[in-house]
Biopython code that builds the backbone (N, CA, C, O; Angstrom):
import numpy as np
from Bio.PDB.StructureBuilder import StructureBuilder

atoms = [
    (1, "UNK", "N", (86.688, 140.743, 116.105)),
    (1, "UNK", "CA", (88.003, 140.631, 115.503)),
    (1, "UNK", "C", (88.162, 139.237, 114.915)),
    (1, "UNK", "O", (87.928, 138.151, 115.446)),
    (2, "UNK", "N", (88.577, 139.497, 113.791)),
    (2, "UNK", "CA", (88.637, 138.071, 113.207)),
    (2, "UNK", "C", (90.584, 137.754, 112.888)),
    (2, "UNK", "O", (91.377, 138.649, 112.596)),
    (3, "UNK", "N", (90.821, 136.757, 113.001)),
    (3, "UNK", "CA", (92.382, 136.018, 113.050)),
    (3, "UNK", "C", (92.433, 135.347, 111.684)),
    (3, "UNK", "O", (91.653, 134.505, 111.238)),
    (4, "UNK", "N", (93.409, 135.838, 111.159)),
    (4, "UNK", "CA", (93.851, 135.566, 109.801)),
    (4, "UNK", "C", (94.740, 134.687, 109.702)),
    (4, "UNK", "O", (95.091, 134.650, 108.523)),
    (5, "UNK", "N", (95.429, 133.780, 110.459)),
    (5, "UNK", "CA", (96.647, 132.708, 110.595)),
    (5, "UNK", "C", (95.493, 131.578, 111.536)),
    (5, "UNK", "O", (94.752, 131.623, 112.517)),
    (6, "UNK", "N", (95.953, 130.594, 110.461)),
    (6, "UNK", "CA", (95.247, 129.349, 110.962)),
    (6, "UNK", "C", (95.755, 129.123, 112.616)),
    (6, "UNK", "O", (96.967, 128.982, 112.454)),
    (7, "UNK", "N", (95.583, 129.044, 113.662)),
    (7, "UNK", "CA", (96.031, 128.582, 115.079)),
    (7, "UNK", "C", (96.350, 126.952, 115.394)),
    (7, "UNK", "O", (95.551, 126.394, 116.147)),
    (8, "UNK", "N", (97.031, 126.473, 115.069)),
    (8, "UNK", "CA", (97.280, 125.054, 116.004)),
    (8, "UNK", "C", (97.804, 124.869, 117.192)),
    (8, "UNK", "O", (98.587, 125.715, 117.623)),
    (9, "UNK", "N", (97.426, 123.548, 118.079)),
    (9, "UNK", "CA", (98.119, 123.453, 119.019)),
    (9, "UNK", "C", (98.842, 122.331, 119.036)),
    (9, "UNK", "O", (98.276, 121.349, 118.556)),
    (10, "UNK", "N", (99.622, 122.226, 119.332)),
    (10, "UNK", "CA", (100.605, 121.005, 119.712)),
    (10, "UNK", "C", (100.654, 120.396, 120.739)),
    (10, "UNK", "O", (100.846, 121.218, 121.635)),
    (11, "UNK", "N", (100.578, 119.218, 121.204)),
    (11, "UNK", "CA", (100.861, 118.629, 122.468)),
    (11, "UNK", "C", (101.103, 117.359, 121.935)),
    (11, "UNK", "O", (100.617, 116.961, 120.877)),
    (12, "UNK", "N", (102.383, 116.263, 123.178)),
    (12, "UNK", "CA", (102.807, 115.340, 122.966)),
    (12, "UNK", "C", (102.718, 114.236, 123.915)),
    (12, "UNK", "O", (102.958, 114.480, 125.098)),
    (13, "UNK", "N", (102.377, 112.950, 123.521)),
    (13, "UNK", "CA", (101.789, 111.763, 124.668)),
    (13, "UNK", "C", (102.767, 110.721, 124.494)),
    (13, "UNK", "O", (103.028, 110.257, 123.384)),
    (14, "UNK", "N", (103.284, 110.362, 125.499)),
    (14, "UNK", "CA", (104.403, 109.453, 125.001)),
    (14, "UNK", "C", (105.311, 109.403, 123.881)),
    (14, "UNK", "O", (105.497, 108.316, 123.334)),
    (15, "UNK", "N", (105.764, 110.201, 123.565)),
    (15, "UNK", "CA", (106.682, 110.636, 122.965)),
    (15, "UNK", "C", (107.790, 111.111, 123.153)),
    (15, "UNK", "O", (107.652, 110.912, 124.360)),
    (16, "UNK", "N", (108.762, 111.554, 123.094)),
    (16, "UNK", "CA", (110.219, 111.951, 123.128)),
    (16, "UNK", "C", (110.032, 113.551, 123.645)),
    (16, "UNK", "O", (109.359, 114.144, 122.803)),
    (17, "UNK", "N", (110.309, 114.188, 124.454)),
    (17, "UNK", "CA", (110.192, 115.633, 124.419)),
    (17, "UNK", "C", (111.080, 116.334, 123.177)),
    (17, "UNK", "O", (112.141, 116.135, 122.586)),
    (18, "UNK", "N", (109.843, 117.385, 123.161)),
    (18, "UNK", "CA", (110.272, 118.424, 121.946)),
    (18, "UNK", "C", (109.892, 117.263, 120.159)),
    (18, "UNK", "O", (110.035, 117.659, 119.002)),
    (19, "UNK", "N", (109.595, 116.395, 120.450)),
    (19, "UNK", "CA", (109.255, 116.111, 119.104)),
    (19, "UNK", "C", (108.020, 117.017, 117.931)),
    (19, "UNK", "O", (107.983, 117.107, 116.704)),
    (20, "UNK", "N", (107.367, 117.423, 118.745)),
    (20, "UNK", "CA", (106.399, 118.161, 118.266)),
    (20, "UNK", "C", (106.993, 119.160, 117.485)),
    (20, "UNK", "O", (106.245, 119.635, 116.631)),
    (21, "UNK", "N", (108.679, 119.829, 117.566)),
    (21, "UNK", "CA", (109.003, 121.128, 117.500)),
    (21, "UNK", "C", (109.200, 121.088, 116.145)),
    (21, "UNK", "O", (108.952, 122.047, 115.414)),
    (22, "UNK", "N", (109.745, 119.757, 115.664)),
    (22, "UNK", "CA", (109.951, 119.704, 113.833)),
    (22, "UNK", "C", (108.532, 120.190, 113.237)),
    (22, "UNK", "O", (108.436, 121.189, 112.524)),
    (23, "UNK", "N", (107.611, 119.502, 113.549)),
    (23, "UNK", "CA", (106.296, 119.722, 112.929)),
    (23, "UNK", "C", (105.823, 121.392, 113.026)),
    (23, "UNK", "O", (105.468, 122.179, 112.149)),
    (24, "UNK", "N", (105.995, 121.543, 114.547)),
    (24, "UNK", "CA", (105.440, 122.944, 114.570)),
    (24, "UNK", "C", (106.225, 123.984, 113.479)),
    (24, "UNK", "O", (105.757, 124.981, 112.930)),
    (25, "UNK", "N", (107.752, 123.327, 113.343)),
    (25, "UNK", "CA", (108.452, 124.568, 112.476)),
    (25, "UNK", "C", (108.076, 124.430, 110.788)),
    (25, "UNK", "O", (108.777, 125.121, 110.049)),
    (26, "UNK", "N", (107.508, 123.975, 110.443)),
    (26, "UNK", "CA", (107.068, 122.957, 109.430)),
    (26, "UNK", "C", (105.603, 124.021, 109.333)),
    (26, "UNK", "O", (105.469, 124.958, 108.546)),
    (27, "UNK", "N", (105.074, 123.777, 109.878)),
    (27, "UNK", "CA", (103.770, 124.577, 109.816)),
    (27, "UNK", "C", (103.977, 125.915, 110.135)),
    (27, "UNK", "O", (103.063, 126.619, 109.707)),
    (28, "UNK", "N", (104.914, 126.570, 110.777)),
    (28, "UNK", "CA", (105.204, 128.077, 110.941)),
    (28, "UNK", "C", (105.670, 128.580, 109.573)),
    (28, "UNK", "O", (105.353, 129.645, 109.042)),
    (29, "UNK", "N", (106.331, 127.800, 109.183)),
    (29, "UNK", "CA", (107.264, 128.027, 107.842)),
    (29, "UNK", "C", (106.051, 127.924, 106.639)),
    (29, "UNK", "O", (106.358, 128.308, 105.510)),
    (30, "UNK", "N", (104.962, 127.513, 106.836)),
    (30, "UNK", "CA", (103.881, 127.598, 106.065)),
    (30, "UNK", "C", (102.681, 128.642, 106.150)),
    (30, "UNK", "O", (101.721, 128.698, 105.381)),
    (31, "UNK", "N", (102.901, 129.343, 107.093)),
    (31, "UNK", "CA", (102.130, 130.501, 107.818)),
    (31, "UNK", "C", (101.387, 130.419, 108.726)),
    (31, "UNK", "O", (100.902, 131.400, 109.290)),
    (32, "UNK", "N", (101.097, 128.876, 109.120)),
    (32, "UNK", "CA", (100.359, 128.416, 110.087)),
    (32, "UNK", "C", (101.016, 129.120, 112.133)),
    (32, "UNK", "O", (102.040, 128.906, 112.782)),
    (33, "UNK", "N", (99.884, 129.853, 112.380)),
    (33, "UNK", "CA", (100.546, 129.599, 114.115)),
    (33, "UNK", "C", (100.494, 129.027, 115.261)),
    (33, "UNK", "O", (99.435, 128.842, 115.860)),
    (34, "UNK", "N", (101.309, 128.783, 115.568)),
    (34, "UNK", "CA", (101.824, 127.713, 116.603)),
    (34, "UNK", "C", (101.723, 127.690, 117.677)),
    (34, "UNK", "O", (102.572, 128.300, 118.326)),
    (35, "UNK", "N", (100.780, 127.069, 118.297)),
    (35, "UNK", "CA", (101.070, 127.030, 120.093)),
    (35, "UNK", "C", (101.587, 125.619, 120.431)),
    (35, "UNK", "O", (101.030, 124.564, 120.127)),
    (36, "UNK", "N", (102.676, 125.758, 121.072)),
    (36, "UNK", "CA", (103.858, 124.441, 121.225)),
    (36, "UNK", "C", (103.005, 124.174, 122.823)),
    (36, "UNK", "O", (103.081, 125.114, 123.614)),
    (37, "UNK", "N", (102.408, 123.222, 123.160)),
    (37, "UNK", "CA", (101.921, 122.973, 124.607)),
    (37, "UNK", "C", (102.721, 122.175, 125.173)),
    (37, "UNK", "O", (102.936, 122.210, 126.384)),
    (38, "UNK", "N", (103.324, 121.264, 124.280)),
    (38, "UNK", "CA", (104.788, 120.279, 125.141)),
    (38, "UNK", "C", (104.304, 119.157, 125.413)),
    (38, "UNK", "O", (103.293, 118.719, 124.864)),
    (39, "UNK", "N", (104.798, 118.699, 126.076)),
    (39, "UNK", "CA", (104.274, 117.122, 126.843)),
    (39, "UNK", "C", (103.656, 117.230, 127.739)),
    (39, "UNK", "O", (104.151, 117.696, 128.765)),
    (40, "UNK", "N", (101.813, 116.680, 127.657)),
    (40, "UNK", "CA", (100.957, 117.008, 128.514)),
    (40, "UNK", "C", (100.475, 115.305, 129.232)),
    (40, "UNK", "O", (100.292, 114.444, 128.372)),
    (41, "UNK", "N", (100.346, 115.004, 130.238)),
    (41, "UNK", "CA", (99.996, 113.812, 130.784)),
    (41, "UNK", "C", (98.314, 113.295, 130.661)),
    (41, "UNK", "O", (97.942, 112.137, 130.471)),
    (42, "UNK", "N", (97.576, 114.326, 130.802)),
    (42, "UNK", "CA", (96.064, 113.697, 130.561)),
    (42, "UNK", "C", (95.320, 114.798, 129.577)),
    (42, "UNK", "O", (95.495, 115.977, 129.271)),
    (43, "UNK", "N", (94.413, 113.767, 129.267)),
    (43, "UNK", "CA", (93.097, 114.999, 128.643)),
    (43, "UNK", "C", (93.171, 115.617, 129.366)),
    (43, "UNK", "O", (94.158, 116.310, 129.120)),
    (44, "UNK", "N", (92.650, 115.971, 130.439)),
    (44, "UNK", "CA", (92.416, 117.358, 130.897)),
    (44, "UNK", "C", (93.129, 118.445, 130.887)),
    (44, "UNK", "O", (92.718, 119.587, 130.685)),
    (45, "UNK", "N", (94.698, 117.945, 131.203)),
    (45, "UNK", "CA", (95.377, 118.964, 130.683)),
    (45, "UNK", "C", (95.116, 119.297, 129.509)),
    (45, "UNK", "O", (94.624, 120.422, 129.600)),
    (46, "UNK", "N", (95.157, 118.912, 128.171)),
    (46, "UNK", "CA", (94.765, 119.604, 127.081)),
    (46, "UNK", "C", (93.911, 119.928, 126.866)),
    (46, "UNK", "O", (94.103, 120.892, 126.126)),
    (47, "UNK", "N", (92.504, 119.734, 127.065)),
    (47, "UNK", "CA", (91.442, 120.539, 127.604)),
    (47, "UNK", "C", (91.679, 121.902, 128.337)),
    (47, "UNK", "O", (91.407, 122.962, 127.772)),
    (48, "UNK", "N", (92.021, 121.873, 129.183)),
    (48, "UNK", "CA", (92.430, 123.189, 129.623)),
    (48, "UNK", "C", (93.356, 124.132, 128.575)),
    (48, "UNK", "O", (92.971, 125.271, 128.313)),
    (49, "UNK", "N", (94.585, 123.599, 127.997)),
    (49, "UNK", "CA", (95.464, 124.142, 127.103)),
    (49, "UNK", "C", (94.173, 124.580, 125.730)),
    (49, "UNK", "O", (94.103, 125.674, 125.169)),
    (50, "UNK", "N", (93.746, 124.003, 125.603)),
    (50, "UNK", "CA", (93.050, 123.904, 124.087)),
    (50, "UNK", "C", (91.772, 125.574, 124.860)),
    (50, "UNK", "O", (91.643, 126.585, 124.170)),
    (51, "UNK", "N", (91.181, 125.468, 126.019)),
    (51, "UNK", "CA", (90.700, 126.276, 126.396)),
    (51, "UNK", "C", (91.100, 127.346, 126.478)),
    (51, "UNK", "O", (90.436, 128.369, 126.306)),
    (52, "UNK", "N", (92.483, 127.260, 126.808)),
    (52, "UNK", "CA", (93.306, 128.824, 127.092)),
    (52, "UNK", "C", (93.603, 129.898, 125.355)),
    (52, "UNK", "O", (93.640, 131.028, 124.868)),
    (53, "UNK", "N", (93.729, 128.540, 125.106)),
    (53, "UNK", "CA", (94.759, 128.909, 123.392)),
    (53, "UNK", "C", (93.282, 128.941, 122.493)),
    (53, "UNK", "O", (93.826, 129.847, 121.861)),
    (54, "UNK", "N", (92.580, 128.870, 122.155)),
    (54, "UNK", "CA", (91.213, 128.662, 121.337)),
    (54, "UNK", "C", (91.406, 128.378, 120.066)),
    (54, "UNK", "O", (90.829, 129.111, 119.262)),
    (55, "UNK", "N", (92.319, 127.173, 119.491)),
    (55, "UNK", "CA", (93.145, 127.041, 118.789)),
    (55, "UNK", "C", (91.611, 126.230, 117.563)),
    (55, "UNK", "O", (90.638, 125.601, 117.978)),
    (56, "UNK", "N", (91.965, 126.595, 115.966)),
    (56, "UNK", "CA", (91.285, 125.928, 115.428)),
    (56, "UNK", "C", (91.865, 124.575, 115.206)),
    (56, "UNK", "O", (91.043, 123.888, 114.601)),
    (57, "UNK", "N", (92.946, 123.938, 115.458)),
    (57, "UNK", "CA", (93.100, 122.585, 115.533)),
    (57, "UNK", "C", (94.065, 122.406, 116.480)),
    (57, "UNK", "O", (94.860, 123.267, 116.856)),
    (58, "UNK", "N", (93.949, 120.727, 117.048)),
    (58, "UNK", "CA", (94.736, 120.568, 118.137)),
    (58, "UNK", "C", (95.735, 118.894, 117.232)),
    (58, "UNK", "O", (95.350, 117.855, 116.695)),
    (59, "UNK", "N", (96.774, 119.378, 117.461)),
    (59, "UNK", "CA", (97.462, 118.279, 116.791)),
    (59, "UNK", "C", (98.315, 117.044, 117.850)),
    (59, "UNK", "O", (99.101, 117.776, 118.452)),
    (60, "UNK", "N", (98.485, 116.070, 118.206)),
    (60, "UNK", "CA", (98.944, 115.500, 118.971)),
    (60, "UNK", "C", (99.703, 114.062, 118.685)),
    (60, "UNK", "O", (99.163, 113.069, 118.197)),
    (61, "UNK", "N", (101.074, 114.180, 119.098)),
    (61, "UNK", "CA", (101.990, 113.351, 118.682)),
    (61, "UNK", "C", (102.048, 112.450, 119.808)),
    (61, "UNK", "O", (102.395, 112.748, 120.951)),
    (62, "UNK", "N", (101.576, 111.013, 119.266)),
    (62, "UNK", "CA", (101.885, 109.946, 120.336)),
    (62, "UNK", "C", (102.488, 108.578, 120.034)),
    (62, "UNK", "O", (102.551, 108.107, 118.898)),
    (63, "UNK", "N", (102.850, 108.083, 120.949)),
    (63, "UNK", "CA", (103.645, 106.984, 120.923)),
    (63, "UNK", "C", (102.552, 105.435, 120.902)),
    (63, "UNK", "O", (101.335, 105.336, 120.744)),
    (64, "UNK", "N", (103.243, 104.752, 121.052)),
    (64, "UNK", "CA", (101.999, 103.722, 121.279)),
    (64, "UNK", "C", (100.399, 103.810, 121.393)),
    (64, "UNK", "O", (99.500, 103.495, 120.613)),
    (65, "UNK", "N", (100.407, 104.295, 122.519)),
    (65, "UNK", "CA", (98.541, 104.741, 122.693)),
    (65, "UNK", "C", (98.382, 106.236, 122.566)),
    (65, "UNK", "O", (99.376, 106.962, 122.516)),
    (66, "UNK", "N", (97.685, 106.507, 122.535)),
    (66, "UNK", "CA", (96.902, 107.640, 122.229)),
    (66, "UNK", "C", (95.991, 108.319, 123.061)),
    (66, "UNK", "O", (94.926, 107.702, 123.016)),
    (67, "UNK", "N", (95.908, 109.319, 123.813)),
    (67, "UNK", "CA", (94.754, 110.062, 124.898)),
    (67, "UNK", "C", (93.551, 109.481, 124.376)),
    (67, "UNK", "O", (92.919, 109.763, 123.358)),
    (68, "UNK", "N", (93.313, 108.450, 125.434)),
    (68, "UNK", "CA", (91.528, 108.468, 124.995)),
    (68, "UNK", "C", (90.677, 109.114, 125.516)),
    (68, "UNK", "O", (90.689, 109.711, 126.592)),
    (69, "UNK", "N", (89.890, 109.009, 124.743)),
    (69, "UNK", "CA", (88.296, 110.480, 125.297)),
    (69, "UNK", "C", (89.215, 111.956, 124.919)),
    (69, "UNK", "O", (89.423, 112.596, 125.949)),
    (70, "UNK", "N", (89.575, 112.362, 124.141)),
    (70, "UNK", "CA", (90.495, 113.502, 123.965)),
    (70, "UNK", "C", (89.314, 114.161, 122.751)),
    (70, "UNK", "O", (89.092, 115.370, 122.819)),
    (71, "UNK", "N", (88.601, 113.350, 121.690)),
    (71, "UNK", "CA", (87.612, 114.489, 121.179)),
    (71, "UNK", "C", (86.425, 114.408, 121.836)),
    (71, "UNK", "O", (85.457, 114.798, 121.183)),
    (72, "UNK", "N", (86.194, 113.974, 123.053)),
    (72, "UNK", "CA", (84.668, 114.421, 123.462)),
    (72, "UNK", "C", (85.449, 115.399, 124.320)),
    (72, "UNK", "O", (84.686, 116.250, 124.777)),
    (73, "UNK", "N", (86.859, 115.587, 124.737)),
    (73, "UNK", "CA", (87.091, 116.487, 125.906)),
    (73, "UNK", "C", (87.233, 117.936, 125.092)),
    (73, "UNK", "O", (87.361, 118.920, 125.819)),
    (74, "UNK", "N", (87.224, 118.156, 123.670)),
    (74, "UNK", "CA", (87.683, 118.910, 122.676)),
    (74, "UNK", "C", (86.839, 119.152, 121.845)),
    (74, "UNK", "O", (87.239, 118.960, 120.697)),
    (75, "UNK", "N", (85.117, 119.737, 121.997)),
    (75, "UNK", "CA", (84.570, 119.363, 121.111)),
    (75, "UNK", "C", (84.417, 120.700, 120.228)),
    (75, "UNK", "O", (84.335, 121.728, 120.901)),
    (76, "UNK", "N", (84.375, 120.825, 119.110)),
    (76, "UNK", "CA", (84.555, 121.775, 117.786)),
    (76, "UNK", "C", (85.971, 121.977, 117.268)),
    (76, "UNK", "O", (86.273, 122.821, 116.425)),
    (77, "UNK", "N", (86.706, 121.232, 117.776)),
    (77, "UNK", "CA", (87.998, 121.655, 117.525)),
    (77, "UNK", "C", (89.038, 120.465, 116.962)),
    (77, "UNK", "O", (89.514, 119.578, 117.671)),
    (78, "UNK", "N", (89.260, 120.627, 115.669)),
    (78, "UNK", "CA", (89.588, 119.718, 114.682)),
    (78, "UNK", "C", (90.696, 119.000, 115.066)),
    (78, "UNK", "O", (91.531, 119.583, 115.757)),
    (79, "UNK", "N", (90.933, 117.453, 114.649)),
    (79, "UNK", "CA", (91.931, 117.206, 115.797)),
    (79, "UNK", "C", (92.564, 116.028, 114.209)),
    (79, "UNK", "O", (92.039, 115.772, 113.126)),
    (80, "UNK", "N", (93.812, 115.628, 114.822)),
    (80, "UNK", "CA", (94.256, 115.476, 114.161)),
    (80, "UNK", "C", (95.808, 114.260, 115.111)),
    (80, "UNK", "O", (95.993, 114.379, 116.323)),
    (81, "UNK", "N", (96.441, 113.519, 114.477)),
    (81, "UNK", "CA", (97.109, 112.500, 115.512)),
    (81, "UNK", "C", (98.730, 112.551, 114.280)),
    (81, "UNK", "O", (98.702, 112.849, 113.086)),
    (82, "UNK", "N", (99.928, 112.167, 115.082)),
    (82, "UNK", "CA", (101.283, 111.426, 114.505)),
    (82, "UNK", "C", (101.743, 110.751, 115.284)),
    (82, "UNK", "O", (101.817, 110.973, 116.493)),
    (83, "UNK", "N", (102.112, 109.845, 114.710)),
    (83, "UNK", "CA", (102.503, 108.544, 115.966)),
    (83, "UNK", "C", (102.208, 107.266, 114.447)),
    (83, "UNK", "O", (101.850, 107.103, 113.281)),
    (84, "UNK", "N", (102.677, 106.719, 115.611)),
    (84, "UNK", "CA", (102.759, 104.524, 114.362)),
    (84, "UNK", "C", (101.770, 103.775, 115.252)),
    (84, "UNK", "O", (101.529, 102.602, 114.968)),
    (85, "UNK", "N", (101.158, 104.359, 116.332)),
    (85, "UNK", "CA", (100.061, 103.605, 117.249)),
    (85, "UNK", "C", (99.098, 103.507, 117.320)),
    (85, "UNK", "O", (98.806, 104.370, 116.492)),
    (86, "UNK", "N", (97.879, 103.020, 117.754)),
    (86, "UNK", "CA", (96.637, 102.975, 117.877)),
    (86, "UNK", "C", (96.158, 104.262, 118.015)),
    (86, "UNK", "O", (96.543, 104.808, 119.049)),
    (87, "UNK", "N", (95.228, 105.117, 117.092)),
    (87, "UNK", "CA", (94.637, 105.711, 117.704)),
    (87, "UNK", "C", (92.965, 106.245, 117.133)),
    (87, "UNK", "O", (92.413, 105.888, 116.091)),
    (88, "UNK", "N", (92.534, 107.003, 117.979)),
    (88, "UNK", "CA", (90.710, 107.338, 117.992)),
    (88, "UNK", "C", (90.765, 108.301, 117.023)),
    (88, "UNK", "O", (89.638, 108.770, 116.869)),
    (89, "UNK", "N", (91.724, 108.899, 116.168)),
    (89, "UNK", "CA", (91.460, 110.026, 115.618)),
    (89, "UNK", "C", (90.950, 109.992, 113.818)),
    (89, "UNK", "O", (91.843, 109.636, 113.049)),
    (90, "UNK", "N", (90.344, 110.149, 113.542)),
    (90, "UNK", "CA", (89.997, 110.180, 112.112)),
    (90, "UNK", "C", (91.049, 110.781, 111.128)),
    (90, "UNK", "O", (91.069, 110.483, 109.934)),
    (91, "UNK", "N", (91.894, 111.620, 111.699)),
    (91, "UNK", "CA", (92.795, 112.340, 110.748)),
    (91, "UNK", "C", (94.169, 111.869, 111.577)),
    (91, "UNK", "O", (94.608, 112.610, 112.457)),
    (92, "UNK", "N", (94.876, 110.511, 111.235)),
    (92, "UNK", "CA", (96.097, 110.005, 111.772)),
    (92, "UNK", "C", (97.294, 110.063, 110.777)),
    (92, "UNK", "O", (97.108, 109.568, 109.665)),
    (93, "UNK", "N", (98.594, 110.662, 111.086)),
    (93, "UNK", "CA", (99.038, 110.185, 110.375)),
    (93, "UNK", "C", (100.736, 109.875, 110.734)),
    (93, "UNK", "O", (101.372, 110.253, 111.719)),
    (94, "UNK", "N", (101.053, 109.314, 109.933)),
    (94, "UNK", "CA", (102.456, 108.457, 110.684)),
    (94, "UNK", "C", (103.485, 109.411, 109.956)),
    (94, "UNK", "O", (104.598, 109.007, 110.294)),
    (95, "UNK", "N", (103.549, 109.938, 109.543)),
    (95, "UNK", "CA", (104.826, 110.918, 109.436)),
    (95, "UNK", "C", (104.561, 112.266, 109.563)),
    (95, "UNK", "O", (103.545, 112.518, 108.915)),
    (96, "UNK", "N", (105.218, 113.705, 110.351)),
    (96, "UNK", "CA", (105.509, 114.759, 110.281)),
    (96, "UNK", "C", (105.208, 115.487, 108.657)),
    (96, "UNK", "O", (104.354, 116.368, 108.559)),
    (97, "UNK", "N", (105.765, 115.157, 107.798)),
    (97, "UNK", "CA", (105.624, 115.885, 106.619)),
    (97, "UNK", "C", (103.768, 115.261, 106.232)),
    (97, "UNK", "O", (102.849, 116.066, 106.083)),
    (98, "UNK", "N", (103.625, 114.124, 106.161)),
    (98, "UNK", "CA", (101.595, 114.148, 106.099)),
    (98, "UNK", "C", (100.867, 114.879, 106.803)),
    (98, "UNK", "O", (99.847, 115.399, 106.349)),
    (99, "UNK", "N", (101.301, 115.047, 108.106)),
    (99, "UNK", "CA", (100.662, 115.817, 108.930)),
    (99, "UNK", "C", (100.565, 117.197, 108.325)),
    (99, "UNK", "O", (99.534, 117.661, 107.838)),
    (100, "UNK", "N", (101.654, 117.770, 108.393)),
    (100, "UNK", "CA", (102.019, 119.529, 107.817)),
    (100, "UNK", "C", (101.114, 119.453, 106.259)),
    (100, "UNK", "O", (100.490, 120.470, 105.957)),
    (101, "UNK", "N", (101.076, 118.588, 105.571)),
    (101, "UNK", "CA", (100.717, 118.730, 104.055)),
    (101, "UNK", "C", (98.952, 118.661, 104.393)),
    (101, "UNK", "O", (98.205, 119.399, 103.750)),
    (102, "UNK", "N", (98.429, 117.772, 105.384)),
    (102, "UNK", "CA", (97.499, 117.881, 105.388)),
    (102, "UNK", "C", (96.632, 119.137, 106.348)),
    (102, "UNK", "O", (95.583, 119.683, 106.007)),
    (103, "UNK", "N", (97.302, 119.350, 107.434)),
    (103, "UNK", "CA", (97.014, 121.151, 107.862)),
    (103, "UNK", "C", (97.094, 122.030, 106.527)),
    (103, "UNK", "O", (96.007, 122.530, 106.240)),
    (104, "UNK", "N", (98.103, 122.318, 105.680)),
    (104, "UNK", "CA", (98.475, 123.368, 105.003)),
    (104, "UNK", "C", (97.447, 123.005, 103.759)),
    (104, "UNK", "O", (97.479, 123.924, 102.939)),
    (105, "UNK", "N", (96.598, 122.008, 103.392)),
    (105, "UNK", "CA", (94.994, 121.440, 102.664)),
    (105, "UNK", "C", (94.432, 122.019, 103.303)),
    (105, "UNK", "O", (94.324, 123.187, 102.929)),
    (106, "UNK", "N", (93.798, 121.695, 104.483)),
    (106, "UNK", "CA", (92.730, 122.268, 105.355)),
    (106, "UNK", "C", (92.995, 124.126, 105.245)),
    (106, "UNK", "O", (92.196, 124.992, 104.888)),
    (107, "UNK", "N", (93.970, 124.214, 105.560)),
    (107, "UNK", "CA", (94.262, 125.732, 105.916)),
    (107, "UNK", "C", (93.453, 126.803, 104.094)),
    (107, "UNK", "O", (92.609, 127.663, 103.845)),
    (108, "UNK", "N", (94.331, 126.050, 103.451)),
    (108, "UNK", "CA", (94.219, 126.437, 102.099)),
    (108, "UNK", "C", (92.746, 126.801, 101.956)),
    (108, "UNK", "O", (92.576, 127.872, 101.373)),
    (109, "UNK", "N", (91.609, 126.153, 102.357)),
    (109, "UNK", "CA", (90.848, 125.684, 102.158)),
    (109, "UNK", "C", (89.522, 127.236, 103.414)),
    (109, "UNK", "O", (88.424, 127.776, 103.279)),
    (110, "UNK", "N", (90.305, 127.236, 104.120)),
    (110, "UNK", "CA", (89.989, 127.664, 105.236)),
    (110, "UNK", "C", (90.022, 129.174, 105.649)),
    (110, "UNK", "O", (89.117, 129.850, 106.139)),
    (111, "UNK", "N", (91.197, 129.494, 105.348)),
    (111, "UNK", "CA", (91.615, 130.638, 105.806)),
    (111, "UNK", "C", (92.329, 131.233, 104.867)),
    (111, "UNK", "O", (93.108, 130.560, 104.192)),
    (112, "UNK", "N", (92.141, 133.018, 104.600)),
    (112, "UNK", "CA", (92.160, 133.934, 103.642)),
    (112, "UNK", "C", (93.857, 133.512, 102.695)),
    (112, "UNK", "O", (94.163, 133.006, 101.615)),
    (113, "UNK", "N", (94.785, 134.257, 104.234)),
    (113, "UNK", "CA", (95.954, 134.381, 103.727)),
    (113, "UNK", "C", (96.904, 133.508, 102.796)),
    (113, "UNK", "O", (96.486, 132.375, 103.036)),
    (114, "UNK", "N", (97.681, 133.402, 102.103)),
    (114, "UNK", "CA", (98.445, 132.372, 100.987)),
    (114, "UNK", "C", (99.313, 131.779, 102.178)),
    (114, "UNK", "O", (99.361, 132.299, 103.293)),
    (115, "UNK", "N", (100.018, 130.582, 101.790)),
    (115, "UNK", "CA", (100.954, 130.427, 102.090)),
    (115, "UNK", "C", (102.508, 131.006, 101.874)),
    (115, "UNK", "O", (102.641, 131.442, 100.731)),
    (116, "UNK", "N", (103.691, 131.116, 102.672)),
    (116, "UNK", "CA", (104.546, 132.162, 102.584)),
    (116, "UNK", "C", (104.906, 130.736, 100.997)),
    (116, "UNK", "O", (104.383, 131.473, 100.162)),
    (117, "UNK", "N", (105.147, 130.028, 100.516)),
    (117, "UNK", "CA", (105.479, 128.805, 99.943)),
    (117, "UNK", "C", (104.913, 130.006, 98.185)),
    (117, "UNK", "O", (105.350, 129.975, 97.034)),
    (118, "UNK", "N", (104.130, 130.630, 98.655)),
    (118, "UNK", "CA", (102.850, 130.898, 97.226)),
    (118, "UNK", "C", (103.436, 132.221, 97.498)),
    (118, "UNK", "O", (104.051, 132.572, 96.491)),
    (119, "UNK", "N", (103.479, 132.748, 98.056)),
    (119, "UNK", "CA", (104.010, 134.656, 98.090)),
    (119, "UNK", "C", (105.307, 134.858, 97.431)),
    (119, "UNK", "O", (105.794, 135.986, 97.359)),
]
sb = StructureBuilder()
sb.init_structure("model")
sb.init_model(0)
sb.init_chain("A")
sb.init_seg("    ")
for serial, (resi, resn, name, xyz) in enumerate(atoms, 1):
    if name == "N":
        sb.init_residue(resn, " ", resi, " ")
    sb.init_atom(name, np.array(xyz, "f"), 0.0, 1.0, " ", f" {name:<3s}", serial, name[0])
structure = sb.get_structure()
């Protein structure tokens, strides 16, 4: 069986609870689906979350620092950072709307279905 809606996951590290929820609606509203994981305290928890959900990207909003060791704990699974802080991720970006514009690139790119934006 193959899945036709790009899968993300969400999780948040020092951050405000529920901040993640603008972004996630942002990317739902683009056809992207959403697993909201919330505010998780260590890699491992998201490791486990990212295990349960088999999500093709894991997106993560942080405050100052950033989960370290979070892509060796995550490996094939495209990762991606929002936050104004330090972080390990190759794909960072400091505002909500970069983030969504740059999933809904990748997605485009990726996966069959249009965006609801193009329908």
């Amino acid at each position: 069986m193959t899945r036709r809606l790009l899968r993300v996951v969400l999780a948040e590290f020092d951050v405000e609870e529920g901040a993640a929820v603008a972004l996630g609606r942002l990317l739902r509203d683009d056809g992207v689906e959403v697993v909201y994981a919330g505010r998780l305290e260590t890699v491992d928890q998201v490791a486990r979350t990212v295990d349960q959900e088999d999500p093709d990207m894991l997106g993560v909003l942080c405050g100052a620092s950033g989960p370290e060791g979070l892509a060796e704990a995550v490996p094939g699974v495209l990762l991606f950072a929002v936050g104004n802080g330090p972080s390990e991720f190759e794909n960072a970006f400091e505002s909500l709307e970069d983030a969504a514009n740059w999933v809904s690139g990748v997605r485009s790119h990726t996966v069959e279905t249009p965006s609801d934006r193009v329908r």
